[in-house]
C-alpha positions as CSV (number, residue, x, y, z in Angstrom):
1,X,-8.3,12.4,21.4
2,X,-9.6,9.0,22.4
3,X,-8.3,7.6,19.3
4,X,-5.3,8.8,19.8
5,X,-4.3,7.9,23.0
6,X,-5.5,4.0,22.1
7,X,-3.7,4.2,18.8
8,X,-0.3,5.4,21.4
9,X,-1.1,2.3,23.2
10,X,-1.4,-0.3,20.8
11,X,2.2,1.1,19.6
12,X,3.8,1.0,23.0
13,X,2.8,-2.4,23.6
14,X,2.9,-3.9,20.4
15,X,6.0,-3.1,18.8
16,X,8.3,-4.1,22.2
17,X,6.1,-7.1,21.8
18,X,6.6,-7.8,18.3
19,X,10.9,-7.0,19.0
20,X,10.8,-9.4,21.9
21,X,8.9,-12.6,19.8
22,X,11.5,-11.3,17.0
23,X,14.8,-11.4,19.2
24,X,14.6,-13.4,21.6
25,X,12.4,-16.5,20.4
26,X,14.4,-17.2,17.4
27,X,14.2,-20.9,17.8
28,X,13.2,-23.1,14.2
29,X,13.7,-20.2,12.2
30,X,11.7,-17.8,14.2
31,X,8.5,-20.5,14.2
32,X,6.6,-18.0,17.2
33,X,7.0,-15.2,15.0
34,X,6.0,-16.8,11.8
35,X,2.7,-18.5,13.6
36,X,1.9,-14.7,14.6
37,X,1.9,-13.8,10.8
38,X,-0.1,-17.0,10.2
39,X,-2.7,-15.9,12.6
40,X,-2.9,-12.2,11.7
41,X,-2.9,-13.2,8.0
42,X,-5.9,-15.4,8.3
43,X,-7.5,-12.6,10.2
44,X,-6.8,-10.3,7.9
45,X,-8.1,-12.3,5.0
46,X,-11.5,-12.5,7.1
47,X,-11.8,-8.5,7.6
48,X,-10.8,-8.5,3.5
49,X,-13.8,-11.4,2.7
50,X,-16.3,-8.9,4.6
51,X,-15.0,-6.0,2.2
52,X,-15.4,-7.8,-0.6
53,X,-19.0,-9.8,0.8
54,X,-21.2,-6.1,-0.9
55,X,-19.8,-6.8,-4.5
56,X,-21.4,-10.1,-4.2
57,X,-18.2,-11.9,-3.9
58,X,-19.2,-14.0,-0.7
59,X,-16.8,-16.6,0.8
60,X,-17.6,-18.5,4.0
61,X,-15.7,-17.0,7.0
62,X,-14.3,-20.5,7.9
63,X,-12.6,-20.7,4.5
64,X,-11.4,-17.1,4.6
65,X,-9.6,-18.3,7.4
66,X,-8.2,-21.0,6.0
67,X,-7.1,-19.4,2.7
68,X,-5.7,-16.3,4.2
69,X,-3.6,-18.8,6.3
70,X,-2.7,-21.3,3.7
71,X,0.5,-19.6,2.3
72,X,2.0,-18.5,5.1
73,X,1.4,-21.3,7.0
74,X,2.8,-23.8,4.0
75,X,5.9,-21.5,4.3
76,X,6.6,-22.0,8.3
77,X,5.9,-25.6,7.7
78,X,8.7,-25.5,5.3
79,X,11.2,-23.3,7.0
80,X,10.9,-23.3,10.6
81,X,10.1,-27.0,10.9
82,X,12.1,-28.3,8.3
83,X,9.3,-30.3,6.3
84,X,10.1,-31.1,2.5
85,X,9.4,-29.2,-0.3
86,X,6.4,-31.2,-1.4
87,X,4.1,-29.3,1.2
88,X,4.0,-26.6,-1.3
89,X,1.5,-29.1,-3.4
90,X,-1.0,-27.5,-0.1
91,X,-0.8,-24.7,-1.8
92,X,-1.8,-25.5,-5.2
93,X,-4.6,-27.5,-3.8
94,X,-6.1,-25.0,-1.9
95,X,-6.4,-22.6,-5.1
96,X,-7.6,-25.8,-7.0
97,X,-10.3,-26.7,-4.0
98,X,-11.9,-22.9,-5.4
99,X,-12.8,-24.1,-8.6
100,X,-13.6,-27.5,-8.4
101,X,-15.6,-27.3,-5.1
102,X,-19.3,-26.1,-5.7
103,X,-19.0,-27.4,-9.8
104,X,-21.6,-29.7,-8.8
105,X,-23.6,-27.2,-6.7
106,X,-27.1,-27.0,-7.8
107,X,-28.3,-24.4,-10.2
108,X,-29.2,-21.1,-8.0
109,X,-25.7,-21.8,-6.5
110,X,-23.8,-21.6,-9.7
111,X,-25.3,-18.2,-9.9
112,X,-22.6,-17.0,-7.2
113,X,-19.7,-19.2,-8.9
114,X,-17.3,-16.6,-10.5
115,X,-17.6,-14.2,-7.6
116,X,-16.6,-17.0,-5.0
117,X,-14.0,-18.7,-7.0
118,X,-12.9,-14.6,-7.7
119,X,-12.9,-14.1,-3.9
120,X,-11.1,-17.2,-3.2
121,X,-8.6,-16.4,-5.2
122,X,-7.7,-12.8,-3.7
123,X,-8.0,-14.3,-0.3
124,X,-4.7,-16.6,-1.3
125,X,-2.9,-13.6,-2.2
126,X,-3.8,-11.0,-0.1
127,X,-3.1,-11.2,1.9
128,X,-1.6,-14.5,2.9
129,X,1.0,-14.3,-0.2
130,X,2.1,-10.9,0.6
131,X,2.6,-11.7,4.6
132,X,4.4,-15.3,3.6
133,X,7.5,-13.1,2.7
134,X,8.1,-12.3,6.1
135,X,8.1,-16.3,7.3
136,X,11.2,-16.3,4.0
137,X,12.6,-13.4,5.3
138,X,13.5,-16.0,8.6
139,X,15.7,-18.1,6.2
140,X,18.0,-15.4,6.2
141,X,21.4,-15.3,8.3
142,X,20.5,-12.9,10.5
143,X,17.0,-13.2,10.0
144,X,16.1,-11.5,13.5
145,X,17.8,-8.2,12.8
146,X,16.6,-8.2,9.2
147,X,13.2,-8.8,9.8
148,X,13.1,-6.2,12.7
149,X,14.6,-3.5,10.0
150,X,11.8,-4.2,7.1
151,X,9.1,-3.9,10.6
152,X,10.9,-0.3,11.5
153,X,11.0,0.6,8.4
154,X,7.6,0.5,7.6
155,X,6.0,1.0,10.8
156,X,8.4,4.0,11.2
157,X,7.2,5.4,7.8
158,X,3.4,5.1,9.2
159,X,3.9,7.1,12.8
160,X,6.2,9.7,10.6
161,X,3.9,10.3,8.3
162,X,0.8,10.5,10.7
163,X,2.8,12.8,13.0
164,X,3.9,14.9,10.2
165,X,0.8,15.1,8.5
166,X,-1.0,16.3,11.8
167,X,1.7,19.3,12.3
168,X,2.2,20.2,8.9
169,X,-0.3,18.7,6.4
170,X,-3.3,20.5,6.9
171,X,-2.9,22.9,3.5
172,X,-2.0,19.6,1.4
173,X,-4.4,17.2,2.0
174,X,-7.0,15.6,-0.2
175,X,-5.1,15.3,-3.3
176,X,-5.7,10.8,-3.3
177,X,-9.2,10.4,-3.5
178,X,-9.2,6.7,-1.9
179,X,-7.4,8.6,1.3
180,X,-8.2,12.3,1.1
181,X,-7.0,12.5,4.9
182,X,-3.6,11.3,3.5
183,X,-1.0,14.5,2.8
184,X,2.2,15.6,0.9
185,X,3.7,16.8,4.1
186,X,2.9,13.3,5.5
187,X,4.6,11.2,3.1
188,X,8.0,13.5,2.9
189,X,7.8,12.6,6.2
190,X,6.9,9.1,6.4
191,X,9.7,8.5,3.3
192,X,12.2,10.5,5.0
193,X,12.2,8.4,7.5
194,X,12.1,5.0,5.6
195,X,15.3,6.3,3.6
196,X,17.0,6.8,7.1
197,X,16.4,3.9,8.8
198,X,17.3,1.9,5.6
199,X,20.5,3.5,5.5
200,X,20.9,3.0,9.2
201,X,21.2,0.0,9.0
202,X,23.6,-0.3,6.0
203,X,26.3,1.7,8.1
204,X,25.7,0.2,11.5
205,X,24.5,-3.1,11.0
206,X,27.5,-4.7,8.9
207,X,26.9,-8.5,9.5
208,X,23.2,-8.3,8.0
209,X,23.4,-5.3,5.8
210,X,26.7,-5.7,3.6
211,X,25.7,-4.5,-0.2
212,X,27.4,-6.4,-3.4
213,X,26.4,-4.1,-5.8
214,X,26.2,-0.4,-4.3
215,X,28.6,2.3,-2.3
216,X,27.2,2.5,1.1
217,X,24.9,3.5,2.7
218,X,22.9,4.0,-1.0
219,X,21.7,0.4,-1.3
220,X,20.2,0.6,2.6
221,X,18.8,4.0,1.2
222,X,17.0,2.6,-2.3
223,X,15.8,-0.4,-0.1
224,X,13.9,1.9,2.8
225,X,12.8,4.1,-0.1
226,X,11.2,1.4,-2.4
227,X,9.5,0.0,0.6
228,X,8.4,2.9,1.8
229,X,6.7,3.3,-1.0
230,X,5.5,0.0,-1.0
231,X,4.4,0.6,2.6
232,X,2.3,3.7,1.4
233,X,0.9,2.1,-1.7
234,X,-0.6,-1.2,0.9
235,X,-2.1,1.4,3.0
236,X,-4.3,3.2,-0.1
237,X,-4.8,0.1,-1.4
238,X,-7.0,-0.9,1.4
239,X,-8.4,2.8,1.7
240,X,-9.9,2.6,-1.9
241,X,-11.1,-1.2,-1.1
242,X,-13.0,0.1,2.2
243,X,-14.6,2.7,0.2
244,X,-15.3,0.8,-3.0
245,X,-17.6,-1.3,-0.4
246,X,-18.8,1.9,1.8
247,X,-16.6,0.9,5.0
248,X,-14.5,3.2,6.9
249,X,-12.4,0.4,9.1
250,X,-11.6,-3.4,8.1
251,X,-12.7,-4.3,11.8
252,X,-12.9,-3.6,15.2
253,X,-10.1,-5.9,16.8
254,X,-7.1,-3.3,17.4
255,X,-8.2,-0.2,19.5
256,X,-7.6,3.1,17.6
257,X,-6.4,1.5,14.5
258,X,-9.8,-0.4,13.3
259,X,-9.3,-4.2,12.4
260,X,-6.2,-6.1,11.7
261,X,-6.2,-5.8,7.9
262,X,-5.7,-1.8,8.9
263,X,-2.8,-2.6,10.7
264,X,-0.9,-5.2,8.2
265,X,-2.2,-3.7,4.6
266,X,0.7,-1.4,4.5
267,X,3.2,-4.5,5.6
268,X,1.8,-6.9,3.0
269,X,2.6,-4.8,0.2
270,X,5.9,-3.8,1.4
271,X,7.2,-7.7,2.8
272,X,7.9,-8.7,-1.4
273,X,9.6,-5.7,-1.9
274,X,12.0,-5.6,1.1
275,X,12.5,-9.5,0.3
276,X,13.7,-8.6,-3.1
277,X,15.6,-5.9,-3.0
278,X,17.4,-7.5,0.3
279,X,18.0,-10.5,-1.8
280,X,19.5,-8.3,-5.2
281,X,21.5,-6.1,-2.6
282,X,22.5,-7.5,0.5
């Protein structure tokens, strides 16, 4: 129950939070939101360095930091301060720092080389290339309003199906190994309301949400859909990580939830696919 109830609270307080930042500090492209996904992507990479530190893929926290950070970070550089292009070279040197940085390390140290460089790698992409969709999802028009959709979308898709699944999923559980306390009820539910709010926003959202290829509301529908999909997919994704390594939570940071990484795996995977599909349909 305590759970619970702290789980409530971090939803009261931060999605008002997260709508406020979002609507009314939309100043160089949304730079106060964007620095909150830089933060919480760097974070998130250092809960995802300490899941993958019992394979024996060990990177320093400092540089977890740093690489978790990079690409989103090169991206609100780029956007929401109106730097040129040529900061994306930040980007290619911190994935060519990985290699080239312990070459000359002495023997016993090349021992760990692959793992680190491996580690490094994952680090850049998840989940700082995943998250660094949401700083290009500020380029758009109405950036504020679309952002705020892909957010309700997902996180909607996540309280549905935990609500759901607690009322009705207690005969269909246990069928996804890497999250056996996942059920069917639970993502019917969780889907169901992805699809709505998708299409939602297609019929009463015009000036963001105007489809060039499909009948409305169906592009608003395949777009809440795919990314709640993509939503569900982050989420297990991270489940059979944790229990590849023997770990339950990614953290402690965010009361009833676990670390950070629990609360943005299921938004990294679904930022490039909302950012697509927005971008073939809208």
């Amino acid at each position: 129950m305590k759970k619970i109830l702290q789980r409530l609270l971090v939803f009261a307080v931060g999605l008002p939070l997260i709508t406020g930042i979002t609507l009314f500090l939309p100043h160089f492209n949304h730079l106060v939101l964007n620095i909150v996904v830089v933060v919480f992507s760097a974070l998130g990479a250092l809960e995802f360095a300490a899941i993958l530190r019992p394979k024996g893929m060990s990177v320093h926290p400092a540089e977890a930091l740093i690489l978790g950070a990079l690409a989103p970070a090169v991206m609100t550089v780029q956007g929401s301060l109106g730097k040129g292009p040529a900061l994306s070279a930040a980007l290619a040197l911190g994935a060519l720092w990985l290699p080239v940085s312990q070459v000359f390390s002495p023997e016993e140290k090349l021992k760990g080389y692959t793992e680190r460089a491996a580690a490094g790698f994952s680090l850049i992409l998840y989940p700082g290339l995943f998250m660094a969709f949401i700083v290009w999802m500020s380029r758009f028009p109405q950036a504020g309003v679309v952002i705020l959709t892909f957010l309700f979308i997902v996180f909607a898709n996540d309280s549905a199906a935990w609500a759901v699944g607690m009322l009705f999923g207690k005969g269909n559980r246990g069928l996804i190994p890497a999250s056996p306390n996942k059920s069917i009820a639970g993502f019917i539910g969780g889907i169901t309301v992805s699809i709505l709010i998708g299409a939602g926003a297609e019929l009463y959202i015009r000036s963001a949400f105007i489809s060039r290829l499909l009948p409305a509301p169906l592009g608003g529908a395949i777009t809440g859909f795919c990314t709640g999909i993509a939503a569900n997919l982050g989420d297990l994704v991270e489940s059979a990580m944790k229990r590849s390594s023997g770990m339950k939570d990614s953290g402690r940071l965010i009361p009833g939830r676990g670390g950070v990484l629990d609360c943005i795996d299921s938004v990294s995977l679904a930022a490039p696919v909302f950012y697509i599909l927005y971008r073939l349909i809208f």
